[in-house]
C-alpha positions in Angstrom: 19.6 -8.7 -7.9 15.7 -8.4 -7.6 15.3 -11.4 -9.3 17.6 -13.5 -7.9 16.0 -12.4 -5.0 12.8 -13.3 -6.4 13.8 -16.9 -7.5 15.2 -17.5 -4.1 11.8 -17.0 -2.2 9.8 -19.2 -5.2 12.6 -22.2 -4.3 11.9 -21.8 -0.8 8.3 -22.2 -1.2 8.8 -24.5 -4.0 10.8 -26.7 -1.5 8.0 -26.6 1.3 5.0 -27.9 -1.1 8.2 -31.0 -1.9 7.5 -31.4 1.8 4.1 -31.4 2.3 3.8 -33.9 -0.3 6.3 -35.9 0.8 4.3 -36.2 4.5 1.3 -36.1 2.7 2.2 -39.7 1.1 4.2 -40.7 4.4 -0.2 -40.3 6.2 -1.8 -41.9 3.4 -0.7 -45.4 4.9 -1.9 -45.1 8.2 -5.1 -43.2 6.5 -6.0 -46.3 4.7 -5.3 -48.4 7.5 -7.7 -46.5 9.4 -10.2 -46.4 6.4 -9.2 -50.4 6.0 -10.3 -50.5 9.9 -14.1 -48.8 9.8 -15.4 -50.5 6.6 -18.5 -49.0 5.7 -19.4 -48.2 9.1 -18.9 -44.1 9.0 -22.1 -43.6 10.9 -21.3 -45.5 14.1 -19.5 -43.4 16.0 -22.3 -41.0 15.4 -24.8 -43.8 16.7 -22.9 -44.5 19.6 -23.0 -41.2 21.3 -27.1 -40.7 20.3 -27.1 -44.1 22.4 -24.6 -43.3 25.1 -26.7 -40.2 25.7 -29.9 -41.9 25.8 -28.9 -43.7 28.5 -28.8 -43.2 32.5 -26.3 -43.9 34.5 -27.5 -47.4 35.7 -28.1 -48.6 32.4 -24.4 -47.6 31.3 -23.1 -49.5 34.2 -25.3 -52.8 33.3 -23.9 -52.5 29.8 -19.9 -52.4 31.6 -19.6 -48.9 30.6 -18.4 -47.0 34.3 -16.4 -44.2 32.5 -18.6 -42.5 30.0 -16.3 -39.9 29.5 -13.6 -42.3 28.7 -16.5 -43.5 26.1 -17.6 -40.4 24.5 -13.4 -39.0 24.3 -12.7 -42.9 22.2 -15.9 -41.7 20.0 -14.8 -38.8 19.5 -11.2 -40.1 18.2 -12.9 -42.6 15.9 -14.8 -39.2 14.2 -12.0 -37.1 13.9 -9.9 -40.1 12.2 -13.2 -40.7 10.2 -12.8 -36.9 9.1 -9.0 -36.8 7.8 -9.7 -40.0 5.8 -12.5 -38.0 3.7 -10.6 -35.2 3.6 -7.6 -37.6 2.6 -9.6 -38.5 -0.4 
């Protein structure tokens, strides 16, 4: 019975890695869209916020940027979408 047991738990787990690969493929789309999307520009969103910081407050709002929160937060997106695509790979 210990086996049977035993066999049961290995299926279970053997059905959750079926899973994971199966939403694993279902992201790679969207992944490559997004990796389609920046090109070869990994850096900029790391260039943006050096020069979003660099900047006062009146120089932001000459450039049309009044929300530099609202800046930094789409950034930050771009750099944590930039990060699943290379660990995608």
């Amino acid at each position: 019975m210990e086996i049977v047991s035993s066999l049961y738990n290995i299926w279970e787990s053997i059905e959750i890695i079926v899973e994971q690969e199966e939403l694993l493929e279902q992201a790679r789309g969207p992944i490559d869209e997004i990796k389609d999307g920046m090109g070869n520009k990994p850096s900029q969103p790391r260039n943006i916020i050096k020069f979003l910081n660099t900047k006062t407050r009146e120089e932001l709002e000459e450039l049309g940027i009044k929300d530099i929160i609202d800046s930094f937060l789409q950034t930050i997106i771009v750099m944590v979408k930039e990060n699943l695509m290379l660990q995608m790979k």
